[in-house]
Biopython code that builds the backbone (N, CA, C, O; Angstrom):
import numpy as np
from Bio.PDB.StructureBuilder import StructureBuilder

atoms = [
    (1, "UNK", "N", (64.833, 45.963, 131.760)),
    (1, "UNK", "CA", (63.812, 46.075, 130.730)),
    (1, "UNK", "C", (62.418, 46.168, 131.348)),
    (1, "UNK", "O", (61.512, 46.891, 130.934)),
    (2, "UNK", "N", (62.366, 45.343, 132.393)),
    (2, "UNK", "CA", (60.804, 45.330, 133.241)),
    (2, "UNK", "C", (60.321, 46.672, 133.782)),
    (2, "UNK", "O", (59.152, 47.052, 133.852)),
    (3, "UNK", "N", (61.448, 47.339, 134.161)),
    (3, "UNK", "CA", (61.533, 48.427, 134.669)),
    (3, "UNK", "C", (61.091, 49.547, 134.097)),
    (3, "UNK", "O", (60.332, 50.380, 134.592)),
    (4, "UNK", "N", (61.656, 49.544, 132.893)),
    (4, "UNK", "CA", (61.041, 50.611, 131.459)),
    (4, "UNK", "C", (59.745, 50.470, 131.481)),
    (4, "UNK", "O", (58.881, 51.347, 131.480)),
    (5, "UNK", "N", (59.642, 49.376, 131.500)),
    (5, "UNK", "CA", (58.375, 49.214, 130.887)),
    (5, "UNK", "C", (57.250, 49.933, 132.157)),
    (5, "UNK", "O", (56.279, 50.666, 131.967)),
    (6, "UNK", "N", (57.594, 49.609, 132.957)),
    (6, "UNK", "CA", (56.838, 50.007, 134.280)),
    (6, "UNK", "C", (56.767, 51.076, 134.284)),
    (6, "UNK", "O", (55.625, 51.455, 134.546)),
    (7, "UNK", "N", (57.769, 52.185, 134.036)),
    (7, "UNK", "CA", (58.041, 53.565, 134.204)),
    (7, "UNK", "C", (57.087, 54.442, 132.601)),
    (7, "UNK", "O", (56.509, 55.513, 132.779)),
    (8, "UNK", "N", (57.096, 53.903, 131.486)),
    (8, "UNK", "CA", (56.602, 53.987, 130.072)),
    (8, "UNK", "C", (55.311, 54.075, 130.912)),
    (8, "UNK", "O", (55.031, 55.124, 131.493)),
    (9, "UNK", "N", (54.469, 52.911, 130.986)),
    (9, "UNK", "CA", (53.201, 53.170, 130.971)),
    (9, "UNK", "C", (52.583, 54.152, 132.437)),
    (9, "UNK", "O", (51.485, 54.694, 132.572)),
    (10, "UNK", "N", (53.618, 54.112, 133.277)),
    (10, "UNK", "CA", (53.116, 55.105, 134.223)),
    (10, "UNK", "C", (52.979, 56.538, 134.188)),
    (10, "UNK", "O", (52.247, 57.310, 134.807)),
    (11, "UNK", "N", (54.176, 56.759, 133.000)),
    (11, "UNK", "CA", (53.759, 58.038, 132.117)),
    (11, "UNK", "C", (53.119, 58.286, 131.409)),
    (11, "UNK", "O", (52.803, 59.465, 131.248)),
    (12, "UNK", "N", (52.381, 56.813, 130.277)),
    (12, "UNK", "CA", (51.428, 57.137, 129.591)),
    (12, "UNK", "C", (50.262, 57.401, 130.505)),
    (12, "UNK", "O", (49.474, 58.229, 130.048)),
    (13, "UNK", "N", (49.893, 56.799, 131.932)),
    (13, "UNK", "CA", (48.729, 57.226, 132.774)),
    (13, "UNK", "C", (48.876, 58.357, 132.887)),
    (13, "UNK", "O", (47.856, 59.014, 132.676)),
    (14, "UNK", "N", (49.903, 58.994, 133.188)),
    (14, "UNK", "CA", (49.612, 60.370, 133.929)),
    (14, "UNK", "C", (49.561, 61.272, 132.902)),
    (14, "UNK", "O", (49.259, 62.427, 133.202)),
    (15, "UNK", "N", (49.795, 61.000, 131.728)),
    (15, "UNK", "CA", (49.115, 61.757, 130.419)),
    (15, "UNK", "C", (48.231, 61.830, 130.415)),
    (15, "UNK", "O", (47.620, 62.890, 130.551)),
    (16, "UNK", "N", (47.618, 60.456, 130.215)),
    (16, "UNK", "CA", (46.233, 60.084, 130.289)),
    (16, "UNK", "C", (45.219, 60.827, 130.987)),
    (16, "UNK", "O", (44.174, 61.283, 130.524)),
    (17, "UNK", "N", (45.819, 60.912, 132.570)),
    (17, "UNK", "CA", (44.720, 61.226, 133.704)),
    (17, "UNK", "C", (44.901, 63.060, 133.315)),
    (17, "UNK", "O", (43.862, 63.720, 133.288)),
    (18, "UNK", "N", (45.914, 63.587, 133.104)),
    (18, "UNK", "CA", (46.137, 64.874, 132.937)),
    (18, "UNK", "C", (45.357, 65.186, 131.389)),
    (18, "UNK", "O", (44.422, 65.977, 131.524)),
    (19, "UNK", "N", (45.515, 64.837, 130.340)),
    (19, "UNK", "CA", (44.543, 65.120, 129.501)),
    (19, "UNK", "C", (42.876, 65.156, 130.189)),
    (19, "UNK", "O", (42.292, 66.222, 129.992)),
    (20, "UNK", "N", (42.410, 64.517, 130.652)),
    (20, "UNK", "CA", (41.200, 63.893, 130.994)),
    (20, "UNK", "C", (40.545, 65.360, 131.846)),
    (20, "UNK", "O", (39.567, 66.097, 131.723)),
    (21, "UNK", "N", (41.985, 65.220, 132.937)),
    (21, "UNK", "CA", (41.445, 66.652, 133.607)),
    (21, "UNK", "C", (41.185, 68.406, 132.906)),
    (21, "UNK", "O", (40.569, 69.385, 133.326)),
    (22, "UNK", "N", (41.963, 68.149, 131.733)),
    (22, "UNK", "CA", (41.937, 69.346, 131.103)),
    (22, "UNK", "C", (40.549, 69.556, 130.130)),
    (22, "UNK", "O", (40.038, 70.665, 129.972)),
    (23, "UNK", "N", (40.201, 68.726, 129.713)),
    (23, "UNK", "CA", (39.092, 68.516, 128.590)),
    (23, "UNK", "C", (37.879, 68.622, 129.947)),
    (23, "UNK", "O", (37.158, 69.615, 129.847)),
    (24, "UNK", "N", (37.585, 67.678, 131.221)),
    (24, "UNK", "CA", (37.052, 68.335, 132.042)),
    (24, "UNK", "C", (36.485, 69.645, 132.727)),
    (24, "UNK", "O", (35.393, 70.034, 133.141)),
    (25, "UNK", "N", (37.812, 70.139, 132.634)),
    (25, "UNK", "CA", (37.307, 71.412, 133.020)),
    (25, "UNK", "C", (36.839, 72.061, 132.237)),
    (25, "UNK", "O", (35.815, 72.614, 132.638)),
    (26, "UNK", "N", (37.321, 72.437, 130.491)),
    (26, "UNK", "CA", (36.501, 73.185, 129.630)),
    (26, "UNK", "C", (35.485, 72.752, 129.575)),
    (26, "UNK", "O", (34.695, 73.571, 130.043)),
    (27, "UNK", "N", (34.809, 71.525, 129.125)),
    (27, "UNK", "CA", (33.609, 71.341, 129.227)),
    (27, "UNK", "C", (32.178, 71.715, 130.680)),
    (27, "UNK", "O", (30.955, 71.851, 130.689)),
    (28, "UNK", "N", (33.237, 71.743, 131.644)),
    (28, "UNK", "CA", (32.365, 72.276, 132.741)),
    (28, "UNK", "C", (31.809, 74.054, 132.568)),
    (28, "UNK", "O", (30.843, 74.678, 133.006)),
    (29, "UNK", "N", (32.927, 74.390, 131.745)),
    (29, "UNK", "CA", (32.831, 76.504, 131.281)),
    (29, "UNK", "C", (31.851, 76.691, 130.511)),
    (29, "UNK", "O", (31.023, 77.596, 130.608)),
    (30, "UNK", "N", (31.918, 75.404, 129.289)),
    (30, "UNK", "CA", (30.947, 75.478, 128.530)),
    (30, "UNK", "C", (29.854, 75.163, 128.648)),
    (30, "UNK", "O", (28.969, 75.654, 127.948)),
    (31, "UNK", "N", (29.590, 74.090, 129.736)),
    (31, "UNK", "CA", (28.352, 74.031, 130.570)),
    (31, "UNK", "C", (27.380, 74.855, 131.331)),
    (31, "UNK", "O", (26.154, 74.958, 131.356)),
    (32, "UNK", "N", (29.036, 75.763, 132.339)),
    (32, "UNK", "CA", (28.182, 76.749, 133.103)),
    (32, "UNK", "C", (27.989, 78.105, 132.051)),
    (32, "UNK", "O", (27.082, 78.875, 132.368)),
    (33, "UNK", "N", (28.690, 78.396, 130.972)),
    (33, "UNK", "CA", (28.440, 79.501, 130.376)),
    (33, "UNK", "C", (27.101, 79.541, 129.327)),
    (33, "UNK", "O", (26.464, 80.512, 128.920)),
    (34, "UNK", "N", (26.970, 78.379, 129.111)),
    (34, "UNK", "CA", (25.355, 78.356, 128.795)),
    (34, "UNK", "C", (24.170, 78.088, 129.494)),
    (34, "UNK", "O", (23.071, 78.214, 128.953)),
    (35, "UNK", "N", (24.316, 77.713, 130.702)),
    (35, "UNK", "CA", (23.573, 77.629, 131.268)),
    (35, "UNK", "C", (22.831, 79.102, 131.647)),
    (35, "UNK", "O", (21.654, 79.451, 131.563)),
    (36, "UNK", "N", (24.138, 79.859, 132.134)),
    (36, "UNK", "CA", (24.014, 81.377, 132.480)),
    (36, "UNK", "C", (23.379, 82.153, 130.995)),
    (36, "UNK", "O", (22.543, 83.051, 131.088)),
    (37, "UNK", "N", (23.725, 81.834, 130.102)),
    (37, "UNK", "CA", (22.656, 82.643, 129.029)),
    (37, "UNK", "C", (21.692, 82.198, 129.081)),
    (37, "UNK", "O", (20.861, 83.035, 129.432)),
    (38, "UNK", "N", (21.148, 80.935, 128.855)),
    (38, "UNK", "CA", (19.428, 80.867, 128.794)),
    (38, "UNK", "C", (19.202, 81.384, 130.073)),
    (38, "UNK", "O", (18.532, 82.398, 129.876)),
    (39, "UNK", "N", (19.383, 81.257, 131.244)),
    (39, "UNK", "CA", (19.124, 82.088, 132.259)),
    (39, "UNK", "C", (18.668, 83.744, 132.225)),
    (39, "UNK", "O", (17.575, 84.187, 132.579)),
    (40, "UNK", "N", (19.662, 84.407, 131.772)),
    (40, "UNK", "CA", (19.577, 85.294, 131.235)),
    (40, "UNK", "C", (18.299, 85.603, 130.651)),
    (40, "UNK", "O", (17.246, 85.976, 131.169)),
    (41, "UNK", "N", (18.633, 85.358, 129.413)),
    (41, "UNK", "CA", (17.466, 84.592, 128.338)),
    (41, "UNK", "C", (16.134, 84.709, 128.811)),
    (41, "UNK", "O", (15.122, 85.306, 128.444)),
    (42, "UNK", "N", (16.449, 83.958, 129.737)),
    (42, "UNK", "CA", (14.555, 83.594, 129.931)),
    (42, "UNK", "C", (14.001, 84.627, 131.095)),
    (42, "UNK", "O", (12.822, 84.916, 131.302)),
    (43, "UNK", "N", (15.114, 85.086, 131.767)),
    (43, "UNK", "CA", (14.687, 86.289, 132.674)),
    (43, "UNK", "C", (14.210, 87.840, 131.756)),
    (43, "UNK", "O", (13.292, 88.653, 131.870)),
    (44, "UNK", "N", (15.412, 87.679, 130.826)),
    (44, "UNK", "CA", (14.877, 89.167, 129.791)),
    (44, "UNK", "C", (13.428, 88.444, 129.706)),
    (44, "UNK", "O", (12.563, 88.472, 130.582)),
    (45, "UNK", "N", (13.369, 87.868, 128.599)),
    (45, "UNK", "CA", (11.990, 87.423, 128.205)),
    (45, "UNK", "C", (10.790, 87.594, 129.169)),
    (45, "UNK", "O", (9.867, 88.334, 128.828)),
    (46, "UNK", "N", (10.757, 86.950, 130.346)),
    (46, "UNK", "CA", (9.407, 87.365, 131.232)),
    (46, "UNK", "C", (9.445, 88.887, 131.897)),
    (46, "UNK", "O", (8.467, 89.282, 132.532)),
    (47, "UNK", "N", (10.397, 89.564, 131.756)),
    (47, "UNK", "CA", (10.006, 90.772, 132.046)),
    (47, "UNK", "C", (9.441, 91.652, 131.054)),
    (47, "UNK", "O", (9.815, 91.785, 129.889)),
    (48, "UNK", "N", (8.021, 92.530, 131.946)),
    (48, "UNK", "CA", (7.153, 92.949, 130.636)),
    (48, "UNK", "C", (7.699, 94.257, 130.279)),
    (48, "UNK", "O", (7.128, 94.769, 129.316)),
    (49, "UNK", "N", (8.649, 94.935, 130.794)),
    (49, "UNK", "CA", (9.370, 96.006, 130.282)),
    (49, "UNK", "C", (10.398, 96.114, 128.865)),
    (49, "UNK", "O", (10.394, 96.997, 128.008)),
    (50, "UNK", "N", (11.427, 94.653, 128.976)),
    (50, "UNK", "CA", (12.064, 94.606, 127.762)),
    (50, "UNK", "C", (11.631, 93.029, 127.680)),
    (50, "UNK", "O", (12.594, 92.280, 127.844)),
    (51, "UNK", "N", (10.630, 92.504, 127.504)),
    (51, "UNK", "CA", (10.456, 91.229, 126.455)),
    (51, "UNK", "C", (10.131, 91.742, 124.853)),
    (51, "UNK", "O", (10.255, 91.064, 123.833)),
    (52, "UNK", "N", (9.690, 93.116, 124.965)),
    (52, "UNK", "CA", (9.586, 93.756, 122.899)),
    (52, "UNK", "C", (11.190, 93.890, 122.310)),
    (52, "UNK", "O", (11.520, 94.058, 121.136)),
    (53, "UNK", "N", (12.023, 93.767, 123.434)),
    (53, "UNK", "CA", (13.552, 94.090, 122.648)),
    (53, "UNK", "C", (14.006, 93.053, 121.985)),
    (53, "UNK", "O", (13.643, 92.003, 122.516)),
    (54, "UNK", "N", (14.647, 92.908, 121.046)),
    (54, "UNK", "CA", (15.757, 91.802, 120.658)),
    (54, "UNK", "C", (16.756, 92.220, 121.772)),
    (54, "UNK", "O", (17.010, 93.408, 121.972)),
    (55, "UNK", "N", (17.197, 91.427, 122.339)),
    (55, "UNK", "CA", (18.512, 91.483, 123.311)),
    (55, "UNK", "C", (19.519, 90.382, 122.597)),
    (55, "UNK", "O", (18.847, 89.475, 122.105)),
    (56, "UNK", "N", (20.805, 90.220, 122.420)),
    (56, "UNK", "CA", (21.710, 89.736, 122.268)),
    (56, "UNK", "C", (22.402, 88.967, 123.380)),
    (56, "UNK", "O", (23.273, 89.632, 123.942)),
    (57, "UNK", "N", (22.236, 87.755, 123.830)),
    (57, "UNK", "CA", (23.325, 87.140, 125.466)),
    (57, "UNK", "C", (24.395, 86.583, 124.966)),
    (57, "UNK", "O", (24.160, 85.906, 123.965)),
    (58, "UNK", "N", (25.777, 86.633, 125.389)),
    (58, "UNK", "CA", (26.883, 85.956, 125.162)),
    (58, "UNK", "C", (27.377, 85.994, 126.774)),
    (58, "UNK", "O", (27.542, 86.828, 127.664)),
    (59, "UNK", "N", (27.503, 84.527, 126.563)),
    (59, "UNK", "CA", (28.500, 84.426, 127.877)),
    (59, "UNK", "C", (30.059, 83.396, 127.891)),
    (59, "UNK", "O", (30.099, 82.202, 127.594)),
    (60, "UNK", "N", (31.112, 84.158, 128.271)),
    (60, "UNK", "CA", (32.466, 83.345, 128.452)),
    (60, "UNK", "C", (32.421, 83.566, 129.624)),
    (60, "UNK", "O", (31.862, 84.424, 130.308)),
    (61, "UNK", "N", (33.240, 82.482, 129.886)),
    (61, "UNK", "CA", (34.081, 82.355, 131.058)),
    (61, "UNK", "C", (32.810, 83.067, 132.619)),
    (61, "UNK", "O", (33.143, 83.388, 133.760)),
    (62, "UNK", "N", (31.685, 83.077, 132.105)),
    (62, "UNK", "CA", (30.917, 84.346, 133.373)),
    (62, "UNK", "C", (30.557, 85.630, 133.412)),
    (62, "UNK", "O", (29.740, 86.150, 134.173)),
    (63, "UNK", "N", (31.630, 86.470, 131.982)),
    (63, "UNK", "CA", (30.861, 87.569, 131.639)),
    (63, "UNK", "C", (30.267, 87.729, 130.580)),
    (63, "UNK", "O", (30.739, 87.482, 129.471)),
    (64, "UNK", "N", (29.111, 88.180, 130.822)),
    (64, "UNK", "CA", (27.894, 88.885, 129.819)),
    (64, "UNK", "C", (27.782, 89.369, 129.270)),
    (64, "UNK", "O", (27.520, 90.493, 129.698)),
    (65, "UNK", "N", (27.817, 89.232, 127.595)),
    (65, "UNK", "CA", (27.269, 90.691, 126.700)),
    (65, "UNK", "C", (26.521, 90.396, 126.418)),
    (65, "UNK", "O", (26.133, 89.261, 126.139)),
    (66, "UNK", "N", (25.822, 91.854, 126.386)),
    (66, "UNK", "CA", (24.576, 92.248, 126.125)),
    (66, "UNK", "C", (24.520, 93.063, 124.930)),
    (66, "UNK", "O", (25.304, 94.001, 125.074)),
    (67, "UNK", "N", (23.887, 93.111, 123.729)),
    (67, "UNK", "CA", (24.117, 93.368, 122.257)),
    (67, "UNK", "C", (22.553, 93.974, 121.864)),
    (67, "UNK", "O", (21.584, 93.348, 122.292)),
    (68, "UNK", "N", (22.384, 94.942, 121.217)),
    (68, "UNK", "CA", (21.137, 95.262, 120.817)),
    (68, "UNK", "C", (20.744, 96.576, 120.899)),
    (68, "UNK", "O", (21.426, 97.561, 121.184)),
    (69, "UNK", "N", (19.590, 96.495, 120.625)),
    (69, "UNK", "CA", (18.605, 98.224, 120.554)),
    (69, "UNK", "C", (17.470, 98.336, 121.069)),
    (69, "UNK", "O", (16.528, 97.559, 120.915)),
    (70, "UNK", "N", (17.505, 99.660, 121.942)),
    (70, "UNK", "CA", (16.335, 99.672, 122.528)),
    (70, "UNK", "C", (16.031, 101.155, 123.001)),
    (70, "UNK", "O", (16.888, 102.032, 122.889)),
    (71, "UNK", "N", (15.008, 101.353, 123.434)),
    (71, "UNK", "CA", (14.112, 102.342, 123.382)),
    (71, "UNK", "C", (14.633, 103.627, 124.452)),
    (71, "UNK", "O", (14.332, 104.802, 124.245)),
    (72, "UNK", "N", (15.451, 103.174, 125.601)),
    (72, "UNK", "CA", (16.013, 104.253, 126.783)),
    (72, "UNK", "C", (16.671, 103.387, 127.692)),
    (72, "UNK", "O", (16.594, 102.178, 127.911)),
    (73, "UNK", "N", (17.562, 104.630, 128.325)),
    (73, "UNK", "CA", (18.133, 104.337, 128.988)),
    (73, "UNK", "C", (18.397, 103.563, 130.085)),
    (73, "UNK", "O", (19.475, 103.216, 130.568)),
    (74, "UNK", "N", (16.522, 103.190, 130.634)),
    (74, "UNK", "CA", (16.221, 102.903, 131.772)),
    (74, "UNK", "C", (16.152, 101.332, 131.147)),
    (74, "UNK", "O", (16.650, 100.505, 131.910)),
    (75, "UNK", "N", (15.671, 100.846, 130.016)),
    (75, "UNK", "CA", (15.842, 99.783, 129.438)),
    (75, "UNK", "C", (17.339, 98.989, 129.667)),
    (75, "UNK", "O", (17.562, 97.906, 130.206)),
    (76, "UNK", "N", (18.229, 99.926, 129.065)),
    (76, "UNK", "CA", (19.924, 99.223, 129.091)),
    (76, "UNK", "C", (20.155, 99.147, 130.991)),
    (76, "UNK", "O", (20.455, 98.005, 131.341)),
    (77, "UNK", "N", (20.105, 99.651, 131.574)),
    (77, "UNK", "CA", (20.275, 99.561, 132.814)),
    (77, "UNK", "C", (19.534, 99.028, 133.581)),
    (77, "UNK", "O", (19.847, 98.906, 134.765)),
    (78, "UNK", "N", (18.129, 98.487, 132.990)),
    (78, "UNK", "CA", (17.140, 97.074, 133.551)),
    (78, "UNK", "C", (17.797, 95.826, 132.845)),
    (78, "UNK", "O", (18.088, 94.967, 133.677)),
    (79, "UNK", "N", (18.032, 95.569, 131.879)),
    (79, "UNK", "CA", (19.254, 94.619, 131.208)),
    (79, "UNK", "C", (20.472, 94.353, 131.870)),
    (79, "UNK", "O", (20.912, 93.225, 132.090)),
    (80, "UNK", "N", (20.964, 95.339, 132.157)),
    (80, "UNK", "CA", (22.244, 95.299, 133.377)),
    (80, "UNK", "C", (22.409, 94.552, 134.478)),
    (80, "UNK", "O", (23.284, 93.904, 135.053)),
    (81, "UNK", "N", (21.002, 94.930, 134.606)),
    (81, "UNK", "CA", (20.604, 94.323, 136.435)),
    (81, "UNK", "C", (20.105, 93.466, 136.681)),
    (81, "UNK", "O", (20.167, 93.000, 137.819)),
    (82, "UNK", "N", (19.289, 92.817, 135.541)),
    (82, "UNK", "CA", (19.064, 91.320, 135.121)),
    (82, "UNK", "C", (19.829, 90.422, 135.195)),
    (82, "UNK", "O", (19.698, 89.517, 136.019)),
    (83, "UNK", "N", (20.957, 90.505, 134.193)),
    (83, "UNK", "CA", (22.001, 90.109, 133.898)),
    (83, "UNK", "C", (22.832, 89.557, 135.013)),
    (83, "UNK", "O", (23.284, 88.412, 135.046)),
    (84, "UNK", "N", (23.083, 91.025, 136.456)),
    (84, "UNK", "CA", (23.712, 90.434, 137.486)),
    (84, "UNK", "C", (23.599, 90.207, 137.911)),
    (84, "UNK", "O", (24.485, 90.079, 138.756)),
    (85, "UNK", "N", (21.976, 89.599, 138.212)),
    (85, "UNK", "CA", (21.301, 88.885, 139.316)),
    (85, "UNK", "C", (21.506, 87.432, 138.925)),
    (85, "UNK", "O", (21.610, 86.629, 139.853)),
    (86, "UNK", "N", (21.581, 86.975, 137.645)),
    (86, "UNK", "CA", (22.143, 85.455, 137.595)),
    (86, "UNK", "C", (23.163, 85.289, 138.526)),
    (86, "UNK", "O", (23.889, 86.229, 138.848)),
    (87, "UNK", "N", (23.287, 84.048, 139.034)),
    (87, "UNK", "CA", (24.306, 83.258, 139.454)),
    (87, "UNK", "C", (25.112, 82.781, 138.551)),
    (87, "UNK", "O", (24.722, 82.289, 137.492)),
    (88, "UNK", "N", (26.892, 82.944, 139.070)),
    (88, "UNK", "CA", (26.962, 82.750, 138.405)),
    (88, "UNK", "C", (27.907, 83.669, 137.449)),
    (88, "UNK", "O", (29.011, 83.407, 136.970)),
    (89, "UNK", "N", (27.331, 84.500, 137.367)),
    (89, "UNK", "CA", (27.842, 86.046, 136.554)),
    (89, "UNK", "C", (29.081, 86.592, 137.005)),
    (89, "UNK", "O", (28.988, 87.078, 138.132)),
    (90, "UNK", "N", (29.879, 86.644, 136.637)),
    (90, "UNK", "CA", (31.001, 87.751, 136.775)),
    (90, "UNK", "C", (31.228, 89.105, 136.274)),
    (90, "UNK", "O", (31.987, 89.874, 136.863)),
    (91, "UNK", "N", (30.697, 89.377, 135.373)),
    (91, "UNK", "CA", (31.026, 90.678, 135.230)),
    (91, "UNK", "C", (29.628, 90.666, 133.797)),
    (91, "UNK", "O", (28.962, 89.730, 133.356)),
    (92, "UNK", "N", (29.646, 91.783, 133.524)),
    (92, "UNK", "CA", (28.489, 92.603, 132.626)),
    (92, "UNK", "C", (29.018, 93.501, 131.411)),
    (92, "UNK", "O", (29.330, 94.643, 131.749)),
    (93, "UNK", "N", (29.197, 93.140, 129.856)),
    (93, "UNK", "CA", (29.545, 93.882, 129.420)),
    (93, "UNK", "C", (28.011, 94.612, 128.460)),
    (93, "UNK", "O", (27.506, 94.207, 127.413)),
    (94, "UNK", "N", (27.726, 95.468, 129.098)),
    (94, "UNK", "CA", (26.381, 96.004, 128.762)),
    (94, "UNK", "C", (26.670, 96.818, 127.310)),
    (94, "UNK", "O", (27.250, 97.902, 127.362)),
    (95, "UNK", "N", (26.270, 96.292, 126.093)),
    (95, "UNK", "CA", (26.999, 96.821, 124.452)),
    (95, "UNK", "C", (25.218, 97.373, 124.015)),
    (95, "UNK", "O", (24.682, 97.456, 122.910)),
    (96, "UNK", "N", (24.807, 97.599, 125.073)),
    (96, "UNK", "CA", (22.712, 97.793, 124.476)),
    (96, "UNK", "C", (22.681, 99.267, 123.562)),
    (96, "UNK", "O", (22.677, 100.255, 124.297)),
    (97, "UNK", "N", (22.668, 99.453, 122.671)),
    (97, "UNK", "CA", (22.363, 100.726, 122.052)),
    (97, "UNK", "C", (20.659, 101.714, 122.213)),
    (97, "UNK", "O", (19.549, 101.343, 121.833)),
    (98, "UNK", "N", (20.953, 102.697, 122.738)),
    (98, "UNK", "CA", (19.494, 103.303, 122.707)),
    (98, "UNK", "C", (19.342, 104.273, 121.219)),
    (98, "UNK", "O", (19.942, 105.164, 120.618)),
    (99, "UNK", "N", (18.194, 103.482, 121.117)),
    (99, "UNK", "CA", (17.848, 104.621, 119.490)),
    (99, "UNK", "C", (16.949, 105.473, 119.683)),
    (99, "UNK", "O", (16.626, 106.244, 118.779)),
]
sb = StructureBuilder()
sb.init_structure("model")
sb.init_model(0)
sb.init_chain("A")
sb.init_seg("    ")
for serial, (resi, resn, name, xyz) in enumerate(atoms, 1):
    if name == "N":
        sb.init_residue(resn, " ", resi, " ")
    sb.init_atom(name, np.array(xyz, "f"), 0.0, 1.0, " ", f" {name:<3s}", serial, name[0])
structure = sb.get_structure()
């Protein structure tokens, strides 16, 4: 009976410690994936070329969309390059519409 019992709660730990690690790590994605948008964010913003755009930032997991309208081409592809200069970044899904 001592034995059960020993073996019971050593499985409830390693539930325990294994939940703990899982909720860990998402919260670290959701940490770094916002961090990387205001980044973003605040880099569009001080540049005096597209700070007049609305830009759109979404970030999962490291990649970037970029959502919105703007004036040329050279705009969506200064957005681009913004974007992959964060740290951080994995990939770029550039969605910028030119009107």
């Amino acid at each position: 009976m001592k034995k059960r019992n020993i073996v019971i709660h050593f499985l409830v730990l390693l539930m325990l410690i294994a939940t703990y690690a899982a909720c860990t790590s998402t919260r670290g994605e959701y940490v770094d994936d916002s961090v990387i948008t205001n980044k973003v964010k605040a880099l569009l913003a001080e540049d005096d070329f597209l700070k007049s755009f609305q830009i759109s930032v979404e970030t999962y997991q490291g990649t970037v969309q970029l959502s919105g309208f703007v004036n040329s081409q050279q705009a969506v592809d200064k957005a681009g390059q913004i974007a992959r200069s964060v740290k951080g970044v994995t990939s770029v899904k550039n969605n910028l519409i030119v009107k």
